[in-house]
C-alpha positions as CSV (number, residue, x, y, z in Angstrom):
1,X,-48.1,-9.2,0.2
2,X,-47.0,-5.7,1.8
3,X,-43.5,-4.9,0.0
4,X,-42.5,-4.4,3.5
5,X,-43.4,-7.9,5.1
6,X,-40.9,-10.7,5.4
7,X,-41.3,-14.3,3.6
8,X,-40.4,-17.0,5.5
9,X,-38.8,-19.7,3.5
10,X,-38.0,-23.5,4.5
11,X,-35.8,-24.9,1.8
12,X,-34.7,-29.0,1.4
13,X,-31.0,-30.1,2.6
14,X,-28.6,-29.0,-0.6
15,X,-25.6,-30.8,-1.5
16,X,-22.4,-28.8,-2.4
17,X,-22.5,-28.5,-6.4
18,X,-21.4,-26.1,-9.0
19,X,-25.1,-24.6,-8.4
20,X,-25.9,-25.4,-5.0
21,X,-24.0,-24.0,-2.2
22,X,-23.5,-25.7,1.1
23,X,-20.4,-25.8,3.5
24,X,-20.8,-28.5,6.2
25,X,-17.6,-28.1,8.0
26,X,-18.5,-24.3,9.0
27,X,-17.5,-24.2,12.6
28,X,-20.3,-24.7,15.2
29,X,-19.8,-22.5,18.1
30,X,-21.9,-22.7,21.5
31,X,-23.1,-18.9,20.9
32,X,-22.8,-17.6,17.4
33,X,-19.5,-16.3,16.2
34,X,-19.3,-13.2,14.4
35,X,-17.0,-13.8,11.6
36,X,-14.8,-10.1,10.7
37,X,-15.8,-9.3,7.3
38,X,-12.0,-9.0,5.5
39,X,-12.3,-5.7,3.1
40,X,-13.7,-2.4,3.1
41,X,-16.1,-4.1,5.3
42,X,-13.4,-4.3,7.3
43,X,-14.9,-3.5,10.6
44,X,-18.5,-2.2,11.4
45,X,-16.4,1.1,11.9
46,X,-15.9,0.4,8.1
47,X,-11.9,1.5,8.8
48,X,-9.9,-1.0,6.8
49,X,-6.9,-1.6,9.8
50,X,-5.8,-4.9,10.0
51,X,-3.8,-6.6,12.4
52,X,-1.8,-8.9,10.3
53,X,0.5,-7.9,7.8
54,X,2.4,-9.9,5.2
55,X,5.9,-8.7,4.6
56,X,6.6,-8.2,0.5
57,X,8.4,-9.0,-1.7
58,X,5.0,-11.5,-2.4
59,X,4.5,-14.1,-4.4
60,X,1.4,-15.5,-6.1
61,X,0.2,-18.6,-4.4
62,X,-3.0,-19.2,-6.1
63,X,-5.3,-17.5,-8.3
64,X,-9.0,-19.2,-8.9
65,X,-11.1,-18.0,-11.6
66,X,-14.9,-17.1,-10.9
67,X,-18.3,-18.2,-12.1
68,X,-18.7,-13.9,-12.2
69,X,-17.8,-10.5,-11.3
70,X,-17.4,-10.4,-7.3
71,X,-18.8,-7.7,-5.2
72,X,-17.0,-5.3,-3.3
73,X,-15.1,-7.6,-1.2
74,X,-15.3,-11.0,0.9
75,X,-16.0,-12.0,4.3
76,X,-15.3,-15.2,6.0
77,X,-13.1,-17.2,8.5
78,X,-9.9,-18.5,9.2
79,X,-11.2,-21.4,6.4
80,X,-13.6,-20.0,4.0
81,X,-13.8,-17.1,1.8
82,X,-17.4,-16.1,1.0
83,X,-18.9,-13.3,-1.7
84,X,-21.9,-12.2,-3.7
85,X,-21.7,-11.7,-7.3
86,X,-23.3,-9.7,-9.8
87,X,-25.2,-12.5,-10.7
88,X,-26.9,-13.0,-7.5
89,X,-25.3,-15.8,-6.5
90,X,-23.5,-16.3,-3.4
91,X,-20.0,-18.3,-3.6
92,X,-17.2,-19.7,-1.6
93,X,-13.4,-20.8,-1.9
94,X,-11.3,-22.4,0.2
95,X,-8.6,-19.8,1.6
96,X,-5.4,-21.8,2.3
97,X,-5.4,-23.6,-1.8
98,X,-8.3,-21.7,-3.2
99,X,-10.5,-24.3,-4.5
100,X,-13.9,-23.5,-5.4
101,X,-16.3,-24.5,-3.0
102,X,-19.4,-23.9,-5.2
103,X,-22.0,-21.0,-5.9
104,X,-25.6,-20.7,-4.1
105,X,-28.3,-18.7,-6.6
106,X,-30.2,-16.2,-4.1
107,X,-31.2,-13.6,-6.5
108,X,-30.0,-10.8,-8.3
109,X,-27.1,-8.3,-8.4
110,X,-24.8,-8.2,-5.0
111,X,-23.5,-4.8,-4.1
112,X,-21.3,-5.5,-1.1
113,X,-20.0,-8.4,0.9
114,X,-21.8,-11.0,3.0
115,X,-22.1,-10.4,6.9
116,X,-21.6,-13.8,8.6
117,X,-23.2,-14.6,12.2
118,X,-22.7,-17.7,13.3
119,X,-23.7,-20.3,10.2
120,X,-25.8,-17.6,9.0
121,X,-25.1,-15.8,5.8
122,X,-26.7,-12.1,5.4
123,X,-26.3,-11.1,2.0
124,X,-27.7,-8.1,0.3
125,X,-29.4,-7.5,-3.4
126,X,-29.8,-4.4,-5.4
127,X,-32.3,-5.8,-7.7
128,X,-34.2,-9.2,-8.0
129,X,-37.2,-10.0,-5.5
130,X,-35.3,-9.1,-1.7
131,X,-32.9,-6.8,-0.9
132,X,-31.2,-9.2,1.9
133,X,-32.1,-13.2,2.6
134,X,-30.7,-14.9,5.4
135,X,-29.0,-18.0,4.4
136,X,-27.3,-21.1,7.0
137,X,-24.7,-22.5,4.7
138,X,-24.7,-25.5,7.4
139,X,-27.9,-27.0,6.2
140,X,-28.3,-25.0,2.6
141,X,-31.8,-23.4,3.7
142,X,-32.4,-20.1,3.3
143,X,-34.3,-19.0,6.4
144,X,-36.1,-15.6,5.5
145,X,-35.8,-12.8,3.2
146,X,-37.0,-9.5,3.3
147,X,-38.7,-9.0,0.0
148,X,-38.2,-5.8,-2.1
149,X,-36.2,-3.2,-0.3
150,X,-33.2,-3.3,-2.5
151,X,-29.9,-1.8,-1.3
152,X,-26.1,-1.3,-1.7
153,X,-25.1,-1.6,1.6
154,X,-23.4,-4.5,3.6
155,X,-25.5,-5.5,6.7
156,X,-24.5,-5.1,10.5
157,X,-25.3,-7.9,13.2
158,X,-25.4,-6.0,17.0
159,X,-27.3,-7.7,20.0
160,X,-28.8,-10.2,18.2
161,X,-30.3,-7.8,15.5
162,X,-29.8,-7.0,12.2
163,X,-29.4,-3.5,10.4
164,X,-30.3,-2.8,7.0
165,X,-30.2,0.3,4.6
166,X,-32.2,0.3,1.8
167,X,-30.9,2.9,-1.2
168,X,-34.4,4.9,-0.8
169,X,-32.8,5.8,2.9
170,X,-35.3,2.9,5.0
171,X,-32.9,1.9,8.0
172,X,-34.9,-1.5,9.6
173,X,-33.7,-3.2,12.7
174,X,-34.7,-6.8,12.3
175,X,-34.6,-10.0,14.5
176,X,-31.1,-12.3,13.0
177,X,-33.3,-15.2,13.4
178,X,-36.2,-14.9,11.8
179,X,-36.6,-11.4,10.2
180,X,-39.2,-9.9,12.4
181,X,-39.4,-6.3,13.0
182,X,-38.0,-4.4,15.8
183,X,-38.6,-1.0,14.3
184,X,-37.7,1.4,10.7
185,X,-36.8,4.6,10.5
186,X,-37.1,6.6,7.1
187,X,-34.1,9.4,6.7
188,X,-35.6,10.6,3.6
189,X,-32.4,10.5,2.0
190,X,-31.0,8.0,-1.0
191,X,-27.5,6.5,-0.2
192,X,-25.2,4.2,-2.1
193,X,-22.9,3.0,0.6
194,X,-23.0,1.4,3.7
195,X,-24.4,1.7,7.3
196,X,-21.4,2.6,10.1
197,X,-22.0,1.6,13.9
198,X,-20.2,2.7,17.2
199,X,-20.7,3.5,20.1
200,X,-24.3,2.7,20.0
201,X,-25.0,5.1,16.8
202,X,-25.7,4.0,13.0
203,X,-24.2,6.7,10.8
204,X,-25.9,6.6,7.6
205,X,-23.9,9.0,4.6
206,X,-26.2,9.9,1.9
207,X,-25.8,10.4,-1.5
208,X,-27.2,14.0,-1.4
209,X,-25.0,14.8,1.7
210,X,-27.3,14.6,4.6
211,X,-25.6,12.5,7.7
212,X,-27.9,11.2,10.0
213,X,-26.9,9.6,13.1
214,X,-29.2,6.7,14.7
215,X,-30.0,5.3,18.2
216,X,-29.3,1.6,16.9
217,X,-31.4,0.5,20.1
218,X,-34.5,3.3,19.4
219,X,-34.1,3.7,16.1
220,X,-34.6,7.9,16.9
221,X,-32.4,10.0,15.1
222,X,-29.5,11.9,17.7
223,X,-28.5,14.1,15.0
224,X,-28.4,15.1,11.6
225,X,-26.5,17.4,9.0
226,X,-25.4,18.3,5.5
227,X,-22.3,18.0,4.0
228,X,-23.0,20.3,1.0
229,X,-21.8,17.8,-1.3
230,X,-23.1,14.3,-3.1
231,X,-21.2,11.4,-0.6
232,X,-20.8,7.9,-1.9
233,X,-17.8,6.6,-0.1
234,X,-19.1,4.9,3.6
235,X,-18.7,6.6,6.5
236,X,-16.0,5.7,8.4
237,X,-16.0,5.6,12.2
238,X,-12.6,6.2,14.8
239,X,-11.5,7.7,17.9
240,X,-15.3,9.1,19.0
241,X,-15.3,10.9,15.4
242,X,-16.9,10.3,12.0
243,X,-14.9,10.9,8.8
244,X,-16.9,11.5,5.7
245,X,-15.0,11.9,2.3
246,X,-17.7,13.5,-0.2
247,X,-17.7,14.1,-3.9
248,X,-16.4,18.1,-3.7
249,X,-13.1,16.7,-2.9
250,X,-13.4,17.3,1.6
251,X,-12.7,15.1,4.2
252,X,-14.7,15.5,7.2
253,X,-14.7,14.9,10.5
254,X,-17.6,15.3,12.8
255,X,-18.0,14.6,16.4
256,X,-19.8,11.2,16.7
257,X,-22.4,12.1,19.5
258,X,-23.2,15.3,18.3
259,X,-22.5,16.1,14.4
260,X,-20.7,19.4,15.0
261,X,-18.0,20.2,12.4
262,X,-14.5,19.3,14.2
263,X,-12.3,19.4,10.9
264,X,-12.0,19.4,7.3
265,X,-9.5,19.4,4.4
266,X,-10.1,19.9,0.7
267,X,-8.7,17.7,-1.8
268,X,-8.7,19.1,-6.2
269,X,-10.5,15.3,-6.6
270,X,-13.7,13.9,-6.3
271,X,-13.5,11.1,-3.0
272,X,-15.1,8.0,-3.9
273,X,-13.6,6.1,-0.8
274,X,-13.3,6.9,2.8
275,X,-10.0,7.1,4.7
276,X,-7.9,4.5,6.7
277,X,-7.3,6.0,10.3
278,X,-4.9,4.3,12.8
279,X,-3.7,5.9,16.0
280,X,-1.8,8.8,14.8
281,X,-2.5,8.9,11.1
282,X,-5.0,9.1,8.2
283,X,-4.8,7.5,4.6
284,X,-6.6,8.3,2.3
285,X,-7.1,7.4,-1.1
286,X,-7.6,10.3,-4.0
287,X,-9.7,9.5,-7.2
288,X,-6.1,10.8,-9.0
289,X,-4.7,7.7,-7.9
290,X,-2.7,9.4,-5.2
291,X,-2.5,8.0,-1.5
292,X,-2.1,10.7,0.7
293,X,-1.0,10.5,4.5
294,X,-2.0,13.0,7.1
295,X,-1.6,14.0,10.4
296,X,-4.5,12.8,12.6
297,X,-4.7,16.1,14.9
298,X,-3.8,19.0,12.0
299,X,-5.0,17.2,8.7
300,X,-1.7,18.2,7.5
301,X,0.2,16.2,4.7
302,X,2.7,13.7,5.5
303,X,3.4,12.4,2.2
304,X,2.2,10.9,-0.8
305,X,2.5,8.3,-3.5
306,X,0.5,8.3,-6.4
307,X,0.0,4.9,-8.4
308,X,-1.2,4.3,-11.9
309,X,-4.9,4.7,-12.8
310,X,-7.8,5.7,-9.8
311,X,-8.1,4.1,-6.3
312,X,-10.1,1.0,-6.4
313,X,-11.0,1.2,-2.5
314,X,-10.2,2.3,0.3
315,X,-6.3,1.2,1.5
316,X,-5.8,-1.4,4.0
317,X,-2.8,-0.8,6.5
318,X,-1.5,-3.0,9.0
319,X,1.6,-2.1,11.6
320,X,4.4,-1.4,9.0
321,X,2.3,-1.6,5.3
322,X,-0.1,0.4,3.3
323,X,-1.7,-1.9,0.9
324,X,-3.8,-0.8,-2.3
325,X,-5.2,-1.7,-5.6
326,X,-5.7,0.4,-8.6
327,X,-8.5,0.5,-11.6
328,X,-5.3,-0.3,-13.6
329,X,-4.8,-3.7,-12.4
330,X,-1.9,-3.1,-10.1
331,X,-1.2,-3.3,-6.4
332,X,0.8,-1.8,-4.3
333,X,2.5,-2.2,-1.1
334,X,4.1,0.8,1.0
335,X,6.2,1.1,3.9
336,X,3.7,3.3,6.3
337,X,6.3,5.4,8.1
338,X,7.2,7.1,4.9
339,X,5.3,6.4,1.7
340,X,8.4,4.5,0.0
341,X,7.3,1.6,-2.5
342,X,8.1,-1.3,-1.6
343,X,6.1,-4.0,-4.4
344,X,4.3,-3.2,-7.7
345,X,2.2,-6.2,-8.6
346,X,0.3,-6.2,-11.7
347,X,-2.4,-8.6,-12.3
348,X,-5.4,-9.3,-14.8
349,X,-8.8,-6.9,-14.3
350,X,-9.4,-3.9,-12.3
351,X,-9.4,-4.5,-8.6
352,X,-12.6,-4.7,-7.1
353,X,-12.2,-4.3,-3.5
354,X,-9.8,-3.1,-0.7
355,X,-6.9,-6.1,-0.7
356,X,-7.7,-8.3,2.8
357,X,-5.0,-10.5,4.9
358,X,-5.9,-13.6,7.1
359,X,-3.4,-16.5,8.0
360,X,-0.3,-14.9,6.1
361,X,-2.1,-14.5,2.9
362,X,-3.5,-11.5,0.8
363,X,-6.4,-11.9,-1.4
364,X,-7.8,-9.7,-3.7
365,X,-10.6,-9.8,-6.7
366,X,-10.8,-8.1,-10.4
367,X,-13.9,-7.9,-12.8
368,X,-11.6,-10.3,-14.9
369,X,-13.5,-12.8,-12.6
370,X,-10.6,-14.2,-10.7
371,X,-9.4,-14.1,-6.9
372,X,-5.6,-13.4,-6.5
373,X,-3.5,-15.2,-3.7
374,X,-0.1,-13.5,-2.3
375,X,2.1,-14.7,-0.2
376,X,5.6,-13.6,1.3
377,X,8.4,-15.2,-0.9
378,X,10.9,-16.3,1.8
């Protein structure tokens, strides 16, 4: 079979068991419902701004200990929580208690968070036979895979289509459905992050600094540049621009449509993640374990706060609250106007993702193989 060519597989109804994964409940919707993925994913823009916010001081609610280590984040509803492991298996929990729905065996390692569509599940594999299988946790089939073409990235759902980067730099644009092919385009660049959209351009940030921006309709290339420096954080999209944090220690912004250099700062850290960017400011986390603020128009410092041990991910900031997670198991939780600290929670394993917020509660993950549940102590 051509490495390239997509297996169609039928599987048999599965019941929902410690090995079988299978939510029957999922909401049905008359056209399919694109679920927000809650995390770095936050947004195709992959800019973690939330529009909830829980107020501290928090409390834990519930904390559910996992099969394995969780990938970089979760997706899901206002019900379910859904994420790859390292294992390859794909696993839910119930939001509001945090019961364990069960665990699905796909394949192999799972870099990044599911994309949901409707009561399909698109997740991704770095290793194992395909690099993203197409699963409807309705039924418990999976309904196609795309074999080898292994990848880090999380997968976007536009028009009907998927988008998927593979870490050799393949970008395919695939029916949702059943996997056929719309077209590929090669960058010729390696990447270990994930795909961006806006706008009607796929930004693609590659490891060896080359930016390439991508009609998602044509799949032709508008533009394309170097950075000068390795870039593993994703690209993060806002206000017509691109901001790309590469491993020199600059933050970039570039003009979306064209590439040209608007802006840049320089940091004395390597950036691992990209930067949070609401209407007037950017936040941005430093591999010192600083957060920095800036000014959106002059890049100049606002203020920071620096927390113990590196930046896990990017921070997620709602109207009033910065919200962040550390390598040394702690979270915190800032007042956004000013940088004061507000809550220090410590918990067990390093964080593993940005934190996420839906239906007053804040979840996050640590390769201790637990989920964490916080909510407002009133």
């Amino acid at each position: 079979m051509h490495k390239w060519s997509i297996s169609i597989l039928v599987a048999g109804l599965l019941l929902l068991s410690c090995n079988k994964l299978r939510i029957r409940d999922f909401p049905e919707e008359n056209e399919p419902l694109v679920h927000s993925q809650l995390t770095l994913q936050n947004n195709y823009q992959r800019n973690a701004i939330t529009d909830e916010e829980v107020a501290p001081p928090l409390v834990l609610e519930w904390e559910e200990y996992l099969p394995s280590i969780p990938s970089r984040g979760f997706s899901g509803s206002d019900k379910y929580i859904l994420f790859g492991m390292t294992n390859g298996y794909l696993a839910g929990i119930e939001l509001l208690e945090g019961k364990f729905l069960g665990k699905k065996n796909l394949g192999d390692a799972c870099p990044a968070p599911p994309t949901i569509y409707g009561n399909i599940v698109f997740q991704s594999f770095e290793t194992g036979n395909s690099g993203i299988i197409a699963y409807d946790i309705q039924s418990g089939s999976v309904l196609w895979e795309l074999r080898d073409q292994f990848t880090t990235s999380s997968p976007i759902i536009l028009d009907n289509r998927l988008f998927h980067q593979t870490a050799q730099g393949m970008i395919f644009c695939l029916n949702f459905q059943n996997g056929g092919f719309f077209w590929q385009k090669y960058t010729g660049h390696p990447v270990r992050n994930s795909l961006a959209y806006s706008e009607g351009i796929l930004i693609s940030a590659a490891s060896d600094g080359f930016i390439t921006a991508i009609n998602h309709r044509t799949g032709t290339t508008a533009w394309q540049i170097s950075v000068g420096a390795p870039v593993f954080a994703d690209p993060v999209i806002a206000d017509h621009s691109v901001y790309i944090s590469d491993y020199a220690g600059f933050l970039h912004v570039l003009s979306l449509h064209s590439g040209v250099s608007q802006q840049k700062t320089y940091f004395d850290y390597p950036l691992y993640h990209g930067p949070t960017i609401d209407n007037r400011h950017i936040y941005l986390g430093l591999s010192n374990g600083q957060i920095v603020a800036l000014d959106k128009n002059s890049l100049a410092q606002l203020y920071s706060f620096k927390g113990q041990g590196p930046i896990a991910a990017p921070p997620l900031v709602s109207e009033s609250y910065i919200y962040f997670a550390t390598l040394a198991n702690h979270l915190y939780i800032l007042k956004k106007s000013d940088g004061m600290l507000l809550q220090d929670i410590e918990f067990e394993g390093r964080a593993r993702s940005t934190p996420f917020i839906k239906n007053n509660i804040l979840v996050i993950a640590s390769d201790a193989k637990v989920a964490f549940a916080y909510v407002q102590n009133f």
